[in-house]
C-alpha positions as CSV (number, residue, x, y, z in Angstrom):
1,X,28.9,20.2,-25.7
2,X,30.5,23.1,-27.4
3,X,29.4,26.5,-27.0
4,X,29.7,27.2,-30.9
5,X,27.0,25.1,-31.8
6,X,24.5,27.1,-29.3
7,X,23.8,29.8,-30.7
8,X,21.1,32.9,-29.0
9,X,19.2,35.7,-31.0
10,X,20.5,38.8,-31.0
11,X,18.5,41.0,-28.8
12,X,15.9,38.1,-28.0
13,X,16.3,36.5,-24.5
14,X,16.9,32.8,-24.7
15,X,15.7,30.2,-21.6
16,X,19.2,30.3,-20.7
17,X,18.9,34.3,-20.3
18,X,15.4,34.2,-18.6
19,X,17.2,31.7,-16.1
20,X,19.8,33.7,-15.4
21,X,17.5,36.9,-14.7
22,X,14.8,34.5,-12.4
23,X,18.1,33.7,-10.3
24,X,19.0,37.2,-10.2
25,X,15.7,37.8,-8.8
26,X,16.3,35.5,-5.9
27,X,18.5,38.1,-4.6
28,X,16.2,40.7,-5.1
29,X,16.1,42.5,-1.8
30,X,19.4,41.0,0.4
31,X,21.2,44.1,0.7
32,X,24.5,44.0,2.0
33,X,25.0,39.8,2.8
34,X,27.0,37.7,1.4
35,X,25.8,35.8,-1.7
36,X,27.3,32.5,-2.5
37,X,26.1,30.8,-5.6
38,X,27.4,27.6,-6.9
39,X,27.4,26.5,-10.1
40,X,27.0,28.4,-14.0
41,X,24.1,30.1,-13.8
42,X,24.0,30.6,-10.2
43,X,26.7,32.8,-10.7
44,X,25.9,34.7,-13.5
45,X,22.8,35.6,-11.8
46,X,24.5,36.5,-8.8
47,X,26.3,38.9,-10.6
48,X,23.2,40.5,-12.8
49,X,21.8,41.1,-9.5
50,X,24.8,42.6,-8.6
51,X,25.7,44.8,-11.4
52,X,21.9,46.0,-11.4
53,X,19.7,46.5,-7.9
54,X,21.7,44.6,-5.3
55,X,24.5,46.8,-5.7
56,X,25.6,46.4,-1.9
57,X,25.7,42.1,-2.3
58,X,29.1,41.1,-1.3
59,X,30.2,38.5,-3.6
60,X,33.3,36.4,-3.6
61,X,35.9,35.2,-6.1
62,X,34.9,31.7,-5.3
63,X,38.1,31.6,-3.0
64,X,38.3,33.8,-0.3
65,X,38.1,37.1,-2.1
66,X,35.7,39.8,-2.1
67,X,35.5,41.8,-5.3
68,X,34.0,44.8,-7.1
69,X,32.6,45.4,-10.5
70,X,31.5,43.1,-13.0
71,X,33.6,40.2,-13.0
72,X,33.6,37.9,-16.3
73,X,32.8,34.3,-15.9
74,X,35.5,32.6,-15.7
75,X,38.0,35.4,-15.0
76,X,41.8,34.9,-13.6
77,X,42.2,35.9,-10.2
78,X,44.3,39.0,-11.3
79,X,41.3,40.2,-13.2
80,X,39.4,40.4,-9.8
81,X,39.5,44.1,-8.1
82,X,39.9,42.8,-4.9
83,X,38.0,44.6,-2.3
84,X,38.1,42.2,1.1
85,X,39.6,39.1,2.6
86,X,37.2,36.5,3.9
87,X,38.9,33.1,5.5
88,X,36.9,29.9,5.5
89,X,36.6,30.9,9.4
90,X,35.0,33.8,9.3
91,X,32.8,32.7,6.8
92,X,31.2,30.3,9.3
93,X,30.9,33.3,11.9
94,X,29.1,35.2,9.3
95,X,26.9,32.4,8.1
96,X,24.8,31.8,11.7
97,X,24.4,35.6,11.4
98,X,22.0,34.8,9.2
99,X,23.6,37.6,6.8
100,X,24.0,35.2,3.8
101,X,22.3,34.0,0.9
102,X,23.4,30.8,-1.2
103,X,22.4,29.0,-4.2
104,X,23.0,24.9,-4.2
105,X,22.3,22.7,-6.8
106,X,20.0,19.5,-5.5
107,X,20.0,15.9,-7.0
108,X,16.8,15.6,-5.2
109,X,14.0,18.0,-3.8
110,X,10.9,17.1,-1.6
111,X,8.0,19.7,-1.3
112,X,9.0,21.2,1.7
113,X,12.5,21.8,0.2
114,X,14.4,19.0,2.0
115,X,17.3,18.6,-0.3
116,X,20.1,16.0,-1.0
117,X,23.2,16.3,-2.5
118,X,25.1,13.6,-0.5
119,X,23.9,9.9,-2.2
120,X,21.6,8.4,-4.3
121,X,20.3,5.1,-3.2
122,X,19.7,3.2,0.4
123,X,22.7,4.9,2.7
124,X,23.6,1.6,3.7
125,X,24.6,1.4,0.1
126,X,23.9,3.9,-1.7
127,X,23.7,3.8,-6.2
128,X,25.7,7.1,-6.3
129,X,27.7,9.6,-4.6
130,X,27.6,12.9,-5.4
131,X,28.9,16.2,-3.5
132,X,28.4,15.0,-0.2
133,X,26.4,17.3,2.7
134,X,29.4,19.4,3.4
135,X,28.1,22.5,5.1
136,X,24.8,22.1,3.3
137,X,22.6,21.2,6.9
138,X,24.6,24.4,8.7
139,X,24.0,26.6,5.7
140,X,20.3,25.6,5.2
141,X,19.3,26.1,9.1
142,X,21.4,29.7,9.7
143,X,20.6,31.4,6.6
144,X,18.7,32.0,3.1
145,X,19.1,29.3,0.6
146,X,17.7,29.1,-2.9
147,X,18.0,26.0,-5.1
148,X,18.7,25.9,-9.0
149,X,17.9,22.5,-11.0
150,X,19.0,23.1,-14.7
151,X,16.8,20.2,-15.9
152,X,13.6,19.7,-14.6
153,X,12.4,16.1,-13.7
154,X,10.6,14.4,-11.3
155,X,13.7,12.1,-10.7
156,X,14.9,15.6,-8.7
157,X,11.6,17.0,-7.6
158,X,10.7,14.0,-5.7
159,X,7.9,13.1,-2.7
160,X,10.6,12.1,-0.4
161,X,14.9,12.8,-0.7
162,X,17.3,9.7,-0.2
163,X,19.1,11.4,2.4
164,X,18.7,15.2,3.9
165,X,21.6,17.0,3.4
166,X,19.8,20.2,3.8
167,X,16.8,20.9,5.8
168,X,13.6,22.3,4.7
169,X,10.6,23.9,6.2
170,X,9.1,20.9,8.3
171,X,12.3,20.0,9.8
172,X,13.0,23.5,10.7
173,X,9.7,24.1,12.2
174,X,10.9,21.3,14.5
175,X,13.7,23.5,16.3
176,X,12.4,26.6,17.2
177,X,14.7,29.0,17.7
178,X,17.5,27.5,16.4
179,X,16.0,27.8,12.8
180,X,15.2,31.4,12.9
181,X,17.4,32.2,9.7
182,X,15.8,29.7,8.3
183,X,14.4,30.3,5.0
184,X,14.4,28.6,1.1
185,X,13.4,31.1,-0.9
186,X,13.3,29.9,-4.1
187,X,13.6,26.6,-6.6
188,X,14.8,28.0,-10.1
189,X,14.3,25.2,-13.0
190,X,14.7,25.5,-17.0
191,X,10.7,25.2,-16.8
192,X,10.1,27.8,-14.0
193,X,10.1,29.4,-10.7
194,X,8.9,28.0,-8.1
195,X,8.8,29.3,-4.1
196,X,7.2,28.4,-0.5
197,X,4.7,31.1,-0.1
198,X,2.1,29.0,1.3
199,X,0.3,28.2,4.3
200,X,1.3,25.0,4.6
201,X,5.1,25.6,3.3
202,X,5.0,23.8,0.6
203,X,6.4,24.3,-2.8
204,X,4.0,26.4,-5.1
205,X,4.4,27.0,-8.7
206,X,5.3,30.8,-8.8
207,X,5.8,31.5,-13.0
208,X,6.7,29.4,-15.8
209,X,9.1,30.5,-18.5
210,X,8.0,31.3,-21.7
211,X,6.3,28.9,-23.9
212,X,5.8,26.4,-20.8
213,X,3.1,25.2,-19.5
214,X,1.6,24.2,-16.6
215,X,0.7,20.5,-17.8
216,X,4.4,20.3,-18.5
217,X,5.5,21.1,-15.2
218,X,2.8,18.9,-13.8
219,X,4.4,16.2,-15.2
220,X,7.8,16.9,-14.7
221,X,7.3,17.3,-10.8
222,X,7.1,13.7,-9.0
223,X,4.8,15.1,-6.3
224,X,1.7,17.5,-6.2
225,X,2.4,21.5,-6.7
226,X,-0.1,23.7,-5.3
227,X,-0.9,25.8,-8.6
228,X,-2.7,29.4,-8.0
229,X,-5.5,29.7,-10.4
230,X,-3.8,32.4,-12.6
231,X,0.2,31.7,-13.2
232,X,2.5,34.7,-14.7
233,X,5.4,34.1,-16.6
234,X,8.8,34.8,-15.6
235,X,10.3,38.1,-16.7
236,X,12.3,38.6,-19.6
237,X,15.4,40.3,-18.7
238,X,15.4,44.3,-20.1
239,X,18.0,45.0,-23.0
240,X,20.5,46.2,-20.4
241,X,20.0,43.1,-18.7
242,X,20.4,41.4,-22.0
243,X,23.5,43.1,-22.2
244,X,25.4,42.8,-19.2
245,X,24.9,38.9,-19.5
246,X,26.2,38.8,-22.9
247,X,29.0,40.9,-23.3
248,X,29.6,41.0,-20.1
249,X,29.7,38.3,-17.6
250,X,29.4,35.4,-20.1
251,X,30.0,36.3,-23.2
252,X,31.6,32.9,-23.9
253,X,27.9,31.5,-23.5
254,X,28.7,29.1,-20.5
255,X,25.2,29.1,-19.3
256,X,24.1,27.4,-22.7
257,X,25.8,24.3,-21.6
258,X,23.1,24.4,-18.6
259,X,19.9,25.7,-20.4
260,X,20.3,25.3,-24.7
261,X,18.8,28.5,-26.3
């Protein structure tokens, strides 16, 4: 899909835009850890947060790089002002700190925010491979993680995953200390937020973008959300918001391939 037939109001925040500032959000409050998101929006969000009230987040090139300033999507690694070294090592030192936050990208999602991004399909045999589980299990029990699904279906948001590749509340409950980073903060979709802040740990429905509702997450979602009786709507990001993502760090309009305005 090419990015010149997508076009976005001037001035008037698009889905794509109110996904990028609900991801921001995610990292509202992290201070000085290391955020790692992976994929499009992810990472423009990352770096809203960034540029606007997480100015301490340490973010990388996507290499081993720290930098500073706001980096454009897509940017050559001589545009980067380089501002640390981090090898793949040290990385995992940091990690069971519990001092990092990252952002995956599930294939499937249970309630208690089991995810898998290994296999589709019986592991004896599965349909499809995807990613594989890579350090998703080590990341998901030593740190923050927070999930971003850029199209909302209950083929992803599904009672039970095909395989765990990362481990959500109800398996973490099960090791005790060992899973005292644990924490999945938040699911980001292209229909809303939703987060864990429940009793039970289970996936609530925390806003819904603008002009969704909550019948059309209802039947989006292949399991049972709990639903508070009075659901806000995600924020629209301010004009300087608007801003920064647009002329800024995407001003080639990548994250319309995820999200179409």
């Amino acid at each position: 899909m090419s990015t010149e037939t997508l076009t976005e109001a001037p001035g008037v925040a698009s889905r794509a835009d109110i996904c990028v500032a609900a991801v921001a959000d995610c990292f509202r409050g992290d201070g000085e850890i290391i955020g790692s998101p992976m994929g499009t929006i992810p990472t423009i969000g990352a770096r809203l947060a960034r540029a606007t009230f997480e100015p301490d987040l340490m973010l990388s090139n996507g290499e081993s790089y720290f930098f500073e300033g706001d980096a454009r999507l897509g940017a050559k690694p001589d545009e980067f002002a380089v501002v640390g070294w981090i090898p793949y090592r040290q990385v995992l030192d940091v990690l069971t700190s519990g001092r990092r936050h990252v952002m995956m990208g599930p294939v499937q999602i249970d309630p208690h925010g089991n995810a898998n991004i290994s296999a589709i399909g019986d592991w004896a045999k599965p349909k499809r491979q995807v990613l594989g589980s890579r350090g998703g299990p080590g990341n998901t029990i030593n740190h923050t993680t927070s999930y971003w699904i850029p199209k909302h279906s209950a083929r992803v948001l599904t009672p039970k995953v095909d395989m765990v590749s990362c481990v959500g509340y109800d398996r973490a409950a099960s090791v005790g200390s060992a899973g005292r980073f644990h924490e999945v903060r938040r699911v980001v979709t292209n229909l809303c937020v939703i987060d864990f802040e429940t009793e039970a740990k289970v996936m609530r429905l925390r806003s819904l973008h603008p002009g969704v509702t909550v019948a059309e997450v209802v039947e989006a979602t292949g399991f049972e959300l709990v639903i508070p009786a009075d659901v806000p709507t995600t924020r629209v990001p301010t004009d300087e918001e608007l801003r920064i993502i647009r002329d800024v760090i995407d001003p080639r309009g990548m994250r319309l391939r995820e999200v179409p305005a």
